[in-house]
CHARMM-style PDB file with segment names, atoms N, HN, CA, C and O in Angstrom:
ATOM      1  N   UNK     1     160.745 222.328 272.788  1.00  0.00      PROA
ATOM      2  CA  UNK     1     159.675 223.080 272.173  1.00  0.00      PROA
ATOM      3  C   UNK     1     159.764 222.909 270.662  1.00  0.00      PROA
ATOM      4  O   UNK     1     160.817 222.814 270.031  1.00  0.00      PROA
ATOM      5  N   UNK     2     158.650 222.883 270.208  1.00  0.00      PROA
ATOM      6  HN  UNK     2     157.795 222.960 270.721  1.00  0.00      PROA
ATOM      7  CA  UNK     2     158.857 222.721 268.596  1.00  0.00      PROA
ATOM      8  C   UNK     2     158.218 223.833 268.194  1.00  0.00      PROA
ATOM      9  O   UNK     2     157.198 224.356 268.643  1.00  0.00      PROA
ATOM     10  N   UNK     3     159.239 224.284 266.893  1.00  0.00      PROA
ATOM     11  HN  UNK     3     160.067 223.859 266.527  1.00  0.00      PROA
ATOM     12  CA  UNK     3     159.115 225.538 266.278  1.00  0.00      PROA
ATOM     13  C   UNK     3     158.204 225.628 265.077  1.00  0.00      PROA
ATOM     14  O   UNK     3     158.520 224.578 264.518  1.00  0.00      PROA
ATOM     15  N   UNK     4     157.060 226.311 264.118  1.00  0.00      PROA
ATOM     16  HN  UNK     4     156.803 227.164 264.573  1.00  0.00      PROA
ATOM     17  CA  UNK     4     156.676 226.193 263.073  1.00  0.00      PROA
ATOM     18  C   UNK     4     157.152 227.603 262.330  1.00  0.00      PROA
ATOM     19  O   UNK     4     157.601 228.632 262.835  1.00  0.00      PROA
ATOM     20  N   UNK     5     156.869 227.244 260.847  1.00  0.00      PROA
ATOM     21  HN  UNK     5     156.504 226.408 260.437  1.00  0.00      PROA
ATOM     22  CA  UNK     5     157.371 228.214 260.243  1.00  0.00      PROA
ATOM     23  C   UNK     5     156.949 229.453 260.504  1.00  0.00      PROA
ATOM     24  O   UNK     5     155.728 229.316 260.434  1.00  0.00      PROA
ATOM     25  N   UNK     6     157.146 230.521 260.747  1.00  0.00      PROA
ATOM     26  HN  UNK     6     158.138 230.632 260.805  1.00  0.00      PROA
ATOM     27  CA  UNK     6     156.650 231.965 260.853  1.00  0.00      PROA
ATOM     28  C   UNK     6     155.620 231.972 259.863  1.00  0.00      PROA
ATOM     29  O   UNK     6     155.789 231.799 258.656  1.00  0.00      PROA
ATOM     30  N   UNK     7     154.092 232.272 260.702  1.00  0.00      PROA
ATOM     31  HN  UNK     7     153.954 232.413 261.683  1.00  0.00      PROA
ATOM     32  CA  UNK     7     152.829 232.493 259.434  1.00  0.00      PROA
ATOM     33  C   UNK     7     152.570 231.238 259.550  1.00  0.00      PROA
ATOM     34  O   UNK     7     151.341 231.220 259.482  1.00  0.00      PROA
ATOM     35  N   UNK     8     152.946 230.094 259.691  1.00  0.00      PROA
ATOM     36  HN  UNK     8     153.945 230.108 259.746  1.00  0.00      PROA
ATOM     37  CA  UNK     8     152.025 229.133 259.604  1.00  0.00      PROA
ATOM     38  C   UNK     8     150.805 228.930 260.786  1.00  0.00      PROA
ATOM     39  O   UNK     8     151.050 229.070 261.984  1.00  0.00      PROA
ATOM     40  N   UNK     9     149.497 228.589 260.274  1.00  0.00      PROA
ATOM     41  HN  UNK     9     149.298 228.475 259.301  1.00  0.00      PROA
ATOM     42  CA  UNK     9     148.048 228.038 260.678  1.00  0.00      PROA
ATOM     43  C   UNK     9     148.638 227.305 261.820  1.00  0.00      PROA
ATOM     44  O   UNK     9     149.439 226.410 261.549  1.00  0.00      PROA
ATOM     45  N   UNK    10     148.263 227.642 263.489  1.00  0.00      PROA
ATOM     46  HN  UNK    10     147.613 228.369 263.710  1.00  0.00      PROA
ATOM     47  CA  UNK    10     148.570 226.476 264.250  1.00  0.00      PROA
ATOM     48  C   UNK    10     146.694 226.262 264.433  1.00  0.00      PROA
ATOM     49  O   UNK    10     145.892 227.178 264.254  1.00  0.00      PROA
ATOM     50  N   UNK    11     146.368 224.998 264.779  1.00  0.00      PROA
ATOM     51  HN  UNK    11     147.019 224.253 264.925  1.00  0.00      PROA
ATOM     52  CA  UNK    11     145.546 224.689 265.132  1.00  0.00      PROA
ATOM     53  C   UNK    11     145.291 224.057 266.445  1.00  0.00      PROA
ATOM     54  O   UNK    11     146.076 223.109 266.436  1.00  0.00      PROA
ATOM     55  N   UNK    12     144.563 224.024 267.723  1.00  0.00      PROA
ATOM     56  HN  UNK    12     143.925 224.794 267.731  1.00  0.00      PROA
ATOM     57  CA  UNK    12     144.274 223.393 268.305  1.00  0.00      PROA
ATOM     58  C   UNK    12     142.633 223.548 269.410  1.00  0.00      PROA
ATOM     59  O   UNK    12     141.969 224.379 270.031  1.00  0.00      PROA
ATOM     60  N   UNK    13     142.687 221.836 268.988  1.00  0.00      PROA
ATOM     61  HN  UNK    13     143.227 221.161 268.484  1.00  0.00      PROA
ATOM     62  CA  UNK    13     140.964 221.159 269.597  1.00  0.00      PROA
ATOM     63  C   UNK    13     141.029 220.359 270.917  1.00  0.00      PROA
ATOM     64  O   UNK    13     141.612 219.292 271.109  1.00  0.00      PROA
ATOM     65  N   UNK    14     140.393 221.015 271.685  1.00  0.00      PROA
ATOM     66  HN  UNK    14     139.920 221.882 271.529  1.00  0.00      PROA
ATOM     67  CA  UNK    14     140.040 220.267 272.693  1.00  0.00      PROA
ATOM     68  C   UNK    14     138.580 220.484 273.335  1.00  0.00      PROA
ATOM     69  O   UNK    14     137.874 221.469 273.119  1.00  0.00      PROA
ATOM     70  N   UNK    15     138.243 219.372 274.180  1.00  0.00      PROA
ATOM     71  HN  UNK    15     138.817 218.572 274.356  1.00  0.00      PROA
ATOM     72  CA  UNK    15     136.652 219.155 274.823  1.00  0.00      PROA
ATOM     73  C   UNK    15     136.438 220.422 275.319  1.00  0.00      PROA
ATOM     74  O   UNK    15     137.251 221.133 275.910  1.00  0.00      PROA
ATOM     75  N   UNK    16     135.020 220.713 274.976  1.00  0.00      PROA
ATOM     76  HN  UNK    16     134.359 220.136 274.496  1.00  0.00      PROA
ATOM     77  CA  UNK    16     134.599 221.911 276.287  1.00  0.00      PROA
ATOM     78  C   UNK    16     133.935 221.224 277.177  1.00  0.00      PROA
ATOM     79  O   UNK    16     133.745 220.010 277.094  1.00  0.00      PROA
ATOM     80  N   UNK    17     133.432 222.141 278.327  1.00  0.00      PROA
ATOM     81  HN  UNK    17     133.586 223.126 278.394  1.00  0.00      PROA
ATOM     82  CA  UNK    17     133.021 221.814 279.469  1.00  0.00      PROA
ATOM     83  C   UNK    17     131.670 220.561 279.329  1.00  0.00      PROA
ATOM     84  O   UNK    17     131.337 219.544 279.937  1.00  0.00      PROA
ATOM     85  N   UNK    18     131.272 221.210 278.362  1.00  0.00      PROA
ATOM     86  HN  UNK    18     131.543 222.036 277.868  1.00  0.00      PROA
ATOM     87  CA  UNK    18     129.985 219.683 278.500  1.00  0.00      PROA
ATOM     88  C   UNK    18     130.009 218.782 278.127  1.00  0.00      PROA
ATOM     89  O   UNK    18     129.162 217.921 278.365  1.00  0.00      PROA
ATOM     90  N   UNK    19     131.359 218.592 277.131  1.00  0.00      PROA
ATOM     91  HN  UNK    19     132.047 219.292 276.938  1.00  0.00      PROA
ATOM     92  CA  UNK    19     131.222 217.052 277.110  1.00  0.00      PROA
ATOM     93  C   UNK    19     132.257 216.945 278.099  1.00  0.00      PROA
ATOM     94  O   UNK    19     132.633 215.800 277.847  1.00  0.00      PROA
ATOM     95  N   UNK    20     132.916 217.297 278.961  1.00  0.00      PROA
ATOM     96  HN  UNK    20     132.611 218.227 279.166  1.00  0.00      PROA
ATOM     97  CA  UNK    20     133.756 217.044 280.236  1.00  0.00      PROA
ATOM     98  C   UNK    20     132.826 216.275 281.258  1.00  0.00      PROA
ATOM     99  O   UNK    20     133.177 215.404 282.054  1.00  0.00      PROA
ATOM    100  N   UNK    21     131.607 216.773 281.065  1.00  0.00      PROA
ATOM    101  HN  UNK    21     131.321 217.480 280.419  1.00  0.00      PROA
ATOM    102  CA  UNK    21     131.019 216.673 282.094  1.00  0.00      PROA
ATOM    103  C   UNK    21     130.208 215.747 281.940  1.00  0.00      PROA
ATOM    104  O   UNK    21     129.761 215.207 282.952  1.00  0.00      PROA
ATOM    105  N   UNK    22     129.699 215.207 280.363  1.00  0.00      PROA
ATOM    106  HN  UNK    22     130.062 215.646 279.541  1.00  0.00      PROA
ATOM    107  CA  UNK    22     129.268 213.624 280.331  1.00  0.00      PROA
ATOM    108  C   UNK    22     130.386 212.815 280.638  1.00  0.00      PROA
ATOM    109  O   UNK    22     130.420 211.928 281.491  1.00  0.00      PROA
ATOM    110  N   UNK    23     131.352 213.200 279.845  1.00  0.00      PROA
ATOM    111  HN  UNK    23     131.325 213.920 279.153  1.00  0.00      PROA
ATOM    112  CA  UNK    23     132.549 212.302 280.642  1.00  0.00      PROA
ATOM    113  C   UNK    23     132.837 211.849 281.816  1.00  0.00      PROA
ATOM    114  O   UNK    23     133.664 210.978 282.087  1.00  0.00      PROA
ATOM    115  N   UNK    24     131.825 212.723 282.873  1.00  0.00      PROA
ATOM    116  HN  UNK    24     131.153 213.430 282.653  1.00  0.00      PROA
ATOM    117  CA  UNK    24     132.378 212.488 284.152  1.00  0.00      PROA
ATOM    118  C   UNK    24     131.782 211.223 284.584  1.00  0.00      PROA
ATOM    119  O   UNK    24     132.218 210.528 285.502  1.00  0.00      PROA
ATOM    120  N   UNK    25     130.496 210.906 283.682  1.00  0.00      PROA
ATOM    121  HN  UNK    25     130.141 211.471 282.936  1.00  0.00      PROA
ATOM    122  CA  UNK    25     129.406 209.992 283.778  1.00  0.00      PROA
ATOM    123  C   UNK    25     129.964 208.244 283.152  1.00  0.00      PROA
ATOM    124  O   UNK    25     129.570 207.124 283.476  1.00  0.00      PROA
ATOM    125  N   UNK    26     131.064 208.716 282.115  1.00  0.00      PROA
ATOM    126  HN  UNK    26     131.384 209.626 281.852  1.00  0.00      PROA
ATOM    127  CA  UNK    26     131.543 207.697 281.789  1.00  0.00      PROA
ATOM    128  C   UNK    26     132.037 206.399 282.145  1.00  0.00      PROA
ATOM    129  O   UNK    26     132.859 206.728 283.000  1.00  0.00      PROA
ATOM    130  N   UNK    27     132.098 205.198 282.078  1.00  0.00      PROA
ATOM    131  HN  UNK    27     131.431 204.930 281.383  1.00  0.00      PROA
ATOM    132  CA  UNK    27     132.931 204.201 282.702  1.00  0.00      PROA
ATOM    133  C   UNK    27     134.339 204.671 281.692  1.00  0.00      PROA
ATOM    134  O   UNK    27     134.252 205.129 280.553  1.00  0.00      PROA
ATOM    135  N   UNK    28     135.856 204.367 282.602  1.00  0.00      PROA
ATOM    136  HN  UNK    28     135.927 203.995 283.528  1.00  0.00      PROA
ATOM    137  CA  UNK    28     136.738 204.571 281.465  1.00  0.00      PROA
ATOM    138  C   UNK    28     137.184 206.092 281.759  1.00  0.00      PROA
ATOM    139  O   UNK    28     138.287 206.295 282.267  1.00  0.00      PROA
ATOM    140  N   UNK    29     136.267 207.231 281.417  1.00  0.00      PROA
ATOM    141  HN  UNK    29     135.371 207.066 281.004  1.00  0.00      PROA
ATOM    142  CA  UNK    29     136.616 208.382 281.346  1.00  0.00      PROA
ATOM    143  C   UNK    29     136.569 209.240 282.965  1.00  0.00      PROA
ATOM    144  O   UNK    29     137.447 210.035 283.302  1.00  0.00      PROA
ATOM    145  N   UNK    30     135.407 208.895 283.800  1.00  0.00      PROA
ATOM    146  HN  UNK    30     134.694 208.249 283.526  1.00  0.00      PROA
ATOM    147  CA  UNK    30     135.025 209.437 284.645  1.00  0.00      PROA
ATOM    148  C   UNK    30     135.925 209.566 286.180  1.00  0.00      PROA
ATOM    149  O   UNK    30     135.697 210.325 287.122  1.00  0.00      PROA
ATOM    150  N   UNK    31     136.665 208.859 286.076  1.00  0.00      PROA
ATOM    151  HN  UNK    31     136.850 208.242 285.310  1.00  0.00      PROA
ATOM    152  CA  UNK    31     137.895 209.020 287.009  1.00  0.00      PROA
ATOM    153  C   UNK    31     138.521 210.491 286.895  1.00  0.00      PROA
ATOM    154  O   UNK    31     138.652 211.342 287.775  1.00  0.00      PROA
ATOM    155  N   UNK    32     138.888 210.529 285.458  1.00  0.00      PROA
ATOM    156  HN  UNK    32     138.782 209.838 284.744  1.00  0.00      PROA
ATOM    157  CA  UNK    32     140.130 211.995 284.977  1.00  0.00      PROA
ATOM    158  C   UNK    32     139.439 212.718 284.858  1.00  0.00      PROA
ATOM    159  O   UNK    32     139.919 213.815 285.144  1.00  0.00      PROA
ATOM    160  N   UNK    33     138.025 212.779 284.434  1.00  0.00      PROA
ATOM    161  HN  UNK    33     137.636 211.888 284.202  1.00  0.00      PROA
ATOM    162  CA  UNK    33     137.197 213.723 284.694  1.00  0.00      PROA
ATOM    163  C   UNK    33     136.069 214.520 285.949  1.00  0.00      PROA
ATOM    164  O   UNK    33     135.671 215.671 286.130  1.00  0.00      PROA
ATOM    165  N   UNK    34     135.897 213.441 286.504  1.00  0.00      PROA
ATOM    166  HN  UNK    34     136.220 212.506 286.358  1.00  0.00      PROA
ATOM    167  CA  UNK    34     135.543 213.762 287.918  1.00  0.00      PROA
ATOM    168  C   UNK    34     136.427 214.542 288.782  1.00  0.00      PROA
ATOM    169  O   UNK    34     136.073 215.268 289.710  1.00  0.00      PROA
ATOM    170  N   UNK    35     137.622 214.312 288.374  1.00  0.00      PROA
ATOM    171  HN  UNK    35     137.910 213.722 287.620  1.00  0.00      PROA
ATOM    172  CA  UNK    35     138.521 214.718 289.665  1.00  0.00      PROA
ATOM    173  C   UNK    35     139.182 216.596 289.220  1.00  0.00      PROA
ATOM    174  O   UNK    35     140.005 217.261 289.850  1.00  0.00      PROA
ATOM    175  N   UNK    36     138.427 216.962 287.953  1.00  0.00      PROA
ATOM    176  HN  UNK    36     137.759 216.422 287.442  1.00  0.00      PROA
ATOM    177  CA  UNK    36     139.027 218.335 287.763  1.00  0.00      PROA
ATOM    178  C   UNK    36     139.330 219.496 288.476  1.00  0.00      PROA
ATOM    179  O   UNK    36     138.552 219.947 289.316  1.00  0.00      PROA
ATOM    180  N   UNK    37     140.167 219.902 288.265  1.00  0.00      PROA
ATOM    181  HN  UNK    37     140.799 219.536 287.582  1.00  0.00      PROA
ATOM    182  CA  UNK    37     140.309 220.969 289.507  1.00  0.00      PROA
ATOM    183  C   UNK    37     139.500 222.350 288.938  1.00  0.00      PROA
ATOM    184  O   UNK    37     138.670 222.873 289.682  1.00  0.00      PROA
ATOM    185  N   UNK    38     139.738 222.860 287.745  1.00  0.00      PROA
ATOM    186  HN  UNK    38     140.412 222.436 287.141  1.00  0.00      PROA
ATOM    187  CA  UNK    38     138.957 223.692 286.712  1.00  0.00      PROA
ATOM    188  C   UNK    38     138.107 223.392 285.913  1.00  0.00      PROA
ATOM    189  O   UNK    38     138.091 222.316 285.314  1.00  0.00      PROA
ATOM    190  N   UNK    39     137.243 224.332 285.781  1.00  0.00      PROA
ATOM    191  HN  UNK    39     137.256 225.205 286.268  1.00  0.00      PROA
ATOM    192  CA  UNK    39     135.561 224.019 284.619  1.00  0.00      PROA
ATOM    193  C   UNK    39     136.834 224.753 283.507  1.00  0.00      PROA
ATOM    194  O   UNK    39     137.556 225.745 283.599  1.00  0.00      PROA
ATOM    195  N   UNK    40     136.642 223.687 282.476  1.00  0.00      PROA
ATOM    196  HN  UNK    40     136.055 222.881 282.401  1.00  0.00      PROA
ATOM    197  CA  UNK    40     137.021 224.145 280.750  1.00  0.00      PROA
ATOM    198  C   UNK    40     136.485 225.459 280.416  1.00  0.00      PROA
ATOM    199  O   UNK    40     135.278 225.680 280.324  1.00  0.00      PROA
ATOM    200  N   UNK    41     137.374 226.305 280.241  1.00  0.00      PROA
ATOM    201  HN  UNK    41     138.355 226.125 280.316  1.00  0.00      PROA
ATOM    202  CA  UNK    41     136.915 227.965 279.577  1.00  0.00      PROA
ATOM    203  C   UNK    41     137.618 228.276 278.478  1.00  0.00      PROA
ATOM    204  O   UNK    41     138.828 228.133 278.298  1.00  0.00      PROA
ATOM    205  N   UNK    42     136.595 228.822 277.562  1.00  0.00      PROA
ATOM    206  HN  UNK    42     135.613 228.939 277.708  1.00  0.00      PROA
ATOM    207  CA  UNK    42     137.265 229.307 276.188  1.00  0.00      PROA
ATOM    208  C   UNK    42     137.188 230.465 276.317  1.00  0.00      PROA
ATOM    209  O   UNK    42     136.432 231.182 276.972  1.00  0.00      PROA
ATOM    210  N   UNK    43     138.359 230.733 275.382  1.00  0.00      PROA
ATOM    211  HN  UNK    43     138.973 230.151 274.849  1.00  0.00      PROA
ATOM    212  CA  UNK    43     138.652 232.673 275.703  1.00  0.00      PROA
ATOM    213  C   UNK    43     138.887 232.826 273.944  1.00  0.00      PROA
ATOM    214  O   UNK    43     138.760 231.959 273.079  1.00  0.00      PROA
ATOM    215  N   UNK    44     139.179 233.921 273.845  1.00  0.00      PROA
ATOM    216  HN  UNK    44     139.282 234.626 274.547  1.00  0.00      PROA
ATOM    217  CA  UNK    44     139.822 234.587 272.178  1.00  0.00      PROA
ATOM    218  C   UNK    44     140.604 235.019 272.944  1.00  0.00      PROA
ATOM    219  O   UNK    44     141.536 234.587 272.266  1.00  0.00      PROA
ATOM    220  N   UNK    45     141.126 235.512 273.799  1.00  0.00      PROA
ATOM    221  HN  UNK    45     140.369 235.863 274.350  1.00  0.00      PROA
ATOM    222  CA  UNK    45     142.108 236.594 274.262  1.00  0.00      PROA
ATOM    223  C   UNK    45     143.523 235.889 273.585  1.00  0.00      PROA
ATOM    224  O   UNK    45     143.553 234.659 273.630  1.00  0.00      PROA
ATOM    225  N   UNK    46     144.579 236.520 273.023  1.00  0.00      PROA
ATOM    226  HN  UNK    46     144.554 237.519 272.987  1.00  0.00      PROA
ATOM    227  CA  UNK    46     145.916 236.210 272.391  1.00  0.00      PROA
ATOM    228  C   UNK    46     146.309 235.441 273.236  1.00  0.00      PROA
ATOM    229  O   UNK    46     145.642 235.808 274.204  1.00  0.00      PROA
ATOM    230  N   UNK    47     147.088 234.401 273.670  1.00  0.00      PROA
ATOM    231  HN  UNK    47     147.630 234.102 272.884  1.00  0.00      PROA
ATOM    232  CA  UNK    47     147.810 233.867 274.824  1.00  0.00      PROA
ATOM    233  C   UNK    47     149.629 234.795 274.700  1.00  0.00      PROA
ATOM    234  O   UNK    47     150.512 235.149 275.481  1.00  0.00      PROA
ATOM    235  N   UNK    48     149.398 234.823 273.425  1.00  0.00      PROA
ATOM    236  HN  UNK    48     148.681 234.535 272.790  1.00  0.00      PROA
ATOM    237  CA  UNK    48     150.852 235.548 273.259  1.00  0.00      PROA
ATOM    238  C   UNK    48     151.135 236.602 272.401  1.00  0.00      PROA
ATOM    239  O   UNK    48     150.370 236.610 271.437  1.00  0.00      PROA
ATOM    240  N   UNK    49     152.136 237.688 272.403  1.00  0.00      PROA
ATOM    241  HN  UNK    49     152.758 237.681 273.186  1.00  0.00      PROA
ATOM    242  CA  UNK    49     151.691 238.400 271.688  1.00  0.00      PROA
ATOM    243  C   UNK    49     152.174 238.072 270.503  1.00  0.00      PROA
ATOM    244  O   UNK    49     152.207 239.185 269.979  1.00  0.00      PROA
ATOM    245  N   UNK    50     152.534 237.403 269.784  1.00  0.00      PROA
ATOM    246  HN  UNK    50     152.507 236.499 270.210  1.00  0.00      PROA
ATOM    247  CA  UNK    50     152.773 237.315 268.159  1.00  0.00      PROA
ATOM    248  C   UNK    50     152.053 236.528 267.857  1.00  0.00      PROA
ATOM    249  O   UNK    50     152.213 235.867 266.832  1.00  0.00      PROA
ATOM    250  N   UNK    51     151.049 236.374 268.667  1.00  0.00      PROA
ATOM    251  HN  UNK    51     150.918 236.912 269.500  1.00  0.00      PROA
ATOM    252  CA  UNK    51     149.838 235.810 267.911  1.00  0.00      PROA
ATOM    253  C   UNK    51     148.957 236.664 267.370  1.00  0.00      PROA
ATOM    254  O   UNK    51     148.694 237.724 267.937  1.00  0.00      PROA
ATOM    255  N   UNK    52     148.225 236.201 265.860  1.00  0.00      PROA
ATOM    256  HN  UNK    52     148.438 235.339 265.399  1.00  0.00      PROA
ATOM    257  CA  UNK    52     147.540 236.851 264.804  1.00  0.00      PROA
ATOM    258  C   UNK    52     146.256 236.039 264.152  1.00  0.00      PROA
ATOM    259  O   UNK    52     146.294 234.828 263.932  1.00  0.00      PROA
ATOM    260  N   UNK    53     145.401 236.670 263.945  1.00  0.00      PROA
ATOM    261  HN  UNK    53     145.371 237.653 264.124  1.00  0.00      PROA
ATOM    262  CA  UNK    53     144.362 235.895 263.316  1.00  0.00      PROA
ATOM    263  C   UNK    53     143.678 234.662 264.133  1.00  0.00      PROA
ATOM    264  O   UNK    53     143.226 233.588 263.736  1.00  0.00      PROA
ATOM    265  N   UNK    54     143.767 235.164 265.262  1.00  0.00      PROA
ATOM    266  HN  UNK    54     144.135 236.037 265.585  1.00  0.00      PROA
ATOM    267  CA  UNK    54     142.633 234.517 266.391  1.00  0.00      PROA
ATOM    268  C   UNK    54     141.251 233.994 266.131  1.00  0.00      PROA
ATOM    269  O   UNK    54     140.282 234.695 265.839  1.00  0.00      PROA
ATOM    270  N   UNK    55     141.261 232.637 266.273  1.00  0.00      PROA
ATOM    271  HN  UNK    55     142.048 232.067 266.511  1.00  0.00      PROA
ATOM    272  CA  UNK    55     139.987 232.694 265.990  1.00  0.00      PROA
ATOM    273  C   UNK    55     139.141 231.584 266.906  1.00  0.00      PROA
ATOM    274  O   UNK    55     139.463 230.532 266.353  1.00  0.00      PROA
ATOM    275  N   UNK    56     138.570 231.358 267.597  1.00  0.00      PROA
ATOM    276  HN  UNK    56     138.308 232.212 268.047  1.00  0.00      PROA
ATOM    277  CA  UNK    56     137.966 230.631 268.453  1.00  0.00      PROA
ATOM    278  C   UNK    56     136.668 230.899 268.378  1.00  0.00      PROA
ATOM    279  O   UNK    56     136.009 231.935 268.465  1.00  0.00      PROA
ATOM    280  N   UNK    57     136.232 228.941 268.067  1.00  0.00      PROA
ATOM    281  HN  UNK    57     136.767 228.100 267.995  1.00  0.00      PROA
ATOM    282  CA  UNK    57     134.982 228.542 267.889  1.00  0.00      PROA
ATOM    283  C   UNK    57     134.304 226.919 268.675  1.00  0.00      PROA
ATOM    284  O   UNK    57     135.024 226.069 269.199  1.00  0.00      PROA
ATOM    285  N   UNK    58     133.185 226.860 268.589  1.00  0.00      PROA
ATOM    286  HN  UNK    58     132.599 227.550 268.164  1.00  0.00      PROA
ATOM    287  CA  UNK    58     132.862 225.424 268.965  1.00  0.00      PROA
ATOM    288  C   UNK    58     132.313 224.543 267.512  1.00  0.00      PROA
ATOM    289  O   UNK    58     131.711 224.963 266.523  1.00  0.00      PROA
ATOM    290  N   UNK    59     132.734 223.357 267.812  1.00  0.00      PROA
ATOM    291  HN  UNK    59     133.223 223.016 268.615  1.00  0.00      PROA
ATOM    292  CA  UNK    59     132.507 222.621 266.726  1.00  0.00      PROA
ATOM    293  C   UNK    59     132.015 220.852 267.272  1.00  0.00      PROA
ATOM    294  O   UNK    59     132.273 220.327 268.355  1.00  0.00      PROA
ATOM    295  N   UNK    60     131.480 220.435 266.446  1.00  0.00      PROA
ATOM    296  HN  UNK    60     131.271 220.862 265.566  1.00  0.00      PROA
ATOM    297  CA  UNK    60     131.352 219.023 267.005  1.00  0.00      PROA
ATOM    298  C   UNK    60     129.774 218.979 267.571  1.00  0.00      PROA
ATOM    299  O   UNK    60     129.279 217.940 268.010  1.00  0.00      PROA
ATOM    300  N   UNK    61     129.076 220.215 267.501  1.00  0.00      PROA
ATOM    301  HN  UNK    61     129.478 221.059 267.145  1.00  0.00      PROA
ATOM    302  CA  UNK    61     127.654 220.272 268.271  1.00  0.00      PROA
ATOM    303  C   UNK    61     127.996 220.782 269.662  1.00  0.00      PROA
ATOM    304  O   UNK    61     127.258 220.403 270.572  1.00  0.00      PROA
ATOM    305  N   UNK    62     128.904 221.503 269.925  1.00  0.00      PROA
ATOM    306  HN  UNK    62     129.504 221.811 269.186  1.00  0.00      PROA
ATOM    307  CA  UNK    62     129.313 222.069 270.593  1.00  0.00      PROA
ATOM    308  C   UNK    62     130.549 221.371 271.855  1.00  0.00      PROA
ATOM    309  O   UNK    62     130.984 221.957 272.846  1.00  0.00      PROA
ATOM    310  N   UNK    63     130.892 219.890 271.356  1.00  0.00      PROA
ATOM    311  HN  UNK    63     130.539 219.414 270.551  1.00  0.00      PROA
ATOM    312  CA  UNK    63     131.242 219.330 272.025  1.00  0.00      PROA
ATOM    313  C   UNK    63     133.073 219.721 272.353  1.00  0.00      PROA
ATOM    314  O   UNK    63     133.814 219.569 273.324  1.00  0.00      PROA
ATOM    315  N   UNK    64     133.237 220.295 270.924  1.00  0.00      PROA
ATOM    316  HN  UNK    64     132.635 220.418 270.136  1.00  0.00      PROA
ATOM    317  CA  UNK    64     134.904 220.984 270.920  1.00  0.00      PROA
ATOM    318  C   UNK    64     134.700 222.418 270.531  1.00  0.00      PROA
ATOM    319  O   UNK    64     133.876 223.109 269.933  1.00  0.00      PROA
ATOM    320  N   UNK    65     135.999 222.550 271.242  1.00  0.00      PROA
ATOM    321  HN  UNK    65     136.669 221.989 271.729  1.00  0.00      PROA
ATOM    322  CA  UNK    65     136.815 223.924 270.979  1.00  0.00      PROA
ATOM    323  C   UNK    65     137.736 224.290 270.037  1.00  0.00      PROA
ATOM    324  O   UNK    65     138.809 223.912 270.507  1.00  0.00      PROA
ATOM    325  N   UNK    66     137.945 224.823 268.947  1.00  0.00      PROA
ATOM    326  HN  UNK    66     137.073 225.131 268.565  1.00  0.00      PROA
ATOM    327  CA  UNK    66     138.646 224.907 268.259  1.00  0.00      PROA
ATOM    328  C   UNK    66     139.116 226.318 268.074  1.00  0.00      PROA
ATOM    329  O   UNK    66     138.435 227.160 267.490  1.00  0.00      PROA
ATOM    330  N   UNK    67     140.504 226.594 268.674  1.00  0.00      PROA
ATOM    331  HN  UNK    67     141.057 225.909 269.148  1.00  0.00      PROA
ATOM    332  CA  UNK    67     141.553 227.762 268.277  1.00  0.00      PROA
ATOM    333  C   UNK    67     142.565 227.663 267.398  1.00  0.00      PROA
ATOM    334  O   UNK    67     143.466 226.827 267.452  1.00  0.00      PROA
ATOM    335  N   UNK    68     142.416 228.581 266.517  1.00  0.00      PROA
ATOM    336  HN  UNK    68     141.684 229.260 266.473  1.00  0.00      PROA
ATOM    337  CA  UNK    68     143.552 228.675 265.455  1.00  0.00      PROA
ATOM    338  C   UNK    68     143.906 230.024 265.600  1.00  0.00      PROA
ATOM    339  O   UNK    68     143.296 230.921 266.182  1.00  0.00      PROA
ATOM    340  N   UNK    69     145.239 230.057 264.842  1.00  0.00      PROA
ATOM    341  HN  UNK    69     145.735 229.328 264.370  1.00  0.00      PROA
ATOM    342  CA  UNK    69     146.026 231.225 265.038  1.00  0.00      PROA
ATOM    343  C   UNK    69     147.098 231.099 264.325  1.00  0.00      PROA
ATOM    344  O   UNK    69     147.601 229.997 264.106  1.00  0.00      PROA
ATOM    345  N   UNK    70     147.664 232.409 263.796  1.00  0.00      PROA
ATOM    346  HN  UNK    70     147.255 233.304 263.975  1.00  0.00      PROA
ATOM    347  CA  UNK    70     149.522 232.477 263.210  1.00  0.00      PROA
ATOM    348  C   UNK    70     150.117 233.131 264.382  1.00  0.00      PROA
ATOM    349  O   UNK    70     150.190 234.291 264.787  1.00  0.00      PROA
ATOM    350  N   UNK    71     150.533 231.935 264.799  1.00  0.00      PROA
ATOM    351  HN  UNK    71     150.474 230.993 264.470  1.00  0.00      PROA
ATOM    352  CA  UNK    71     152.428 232.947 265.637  1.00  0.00      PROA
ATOM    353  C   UNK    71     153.512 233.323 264.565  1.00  0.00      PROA
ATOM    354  O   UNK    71     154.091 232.527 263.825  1.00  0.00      PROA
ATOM    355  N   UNK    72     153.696 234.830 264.626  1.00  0.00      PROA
ATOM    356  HN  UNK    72     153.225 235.476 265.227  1.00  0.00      PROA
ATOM    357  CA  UNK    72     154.552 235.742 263.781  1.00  0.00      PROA
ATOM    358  C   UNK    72     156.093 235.352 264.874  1.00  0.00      PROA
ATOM    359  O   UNK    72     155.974 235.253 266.095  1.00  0.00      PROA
ATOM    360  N   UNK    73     157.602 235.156 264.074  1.00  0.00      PROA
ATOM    361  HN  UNK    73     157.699 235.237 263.082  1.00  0.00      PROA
ATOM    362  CA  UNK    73     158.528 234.893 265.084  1.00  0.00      PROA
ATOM    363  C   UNK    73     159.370 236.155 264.267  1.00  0.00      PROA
ATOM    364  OT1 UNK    73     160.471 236.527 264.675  1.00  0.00      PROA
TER     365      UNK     73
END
């Protein structure tokens, strides 16, 4: 597991459901995407509790997800 400094900005982006789902249409992509077991869901809910400053949005024209947050250690 890798540790960041206490208070530091984590960031992380990934696809939402609709571009999953052109993907599925893809040559290349449509294999790993066809075969999903779950539809992509974005939440705000904390995943943990020393998490702070939640913030979840779409970006890209709605094509990503973007959550940021400080984990307090």
């Amino acid at each position: 597991m890798i540790r960041a400094k206490s208070g530091t900005k984590i960031i992380i982006v990934d696809e939402t459901e609709e571009l999953a789902k052109r993907y599925e249409k893809t040559p290349g992509t449509s294999d790993f995407y066809r075969n999903r077991r779950e539809v992509i869901m974005i939440s705000n809910d904390p995943l943990h509790l020393n998490m702070k400053d939640v913030k979840v949005q779409t970006i890209a024209h709605g094509d990503l997800c973007c959550l940021s947050f400080r984990e307090l250690f």
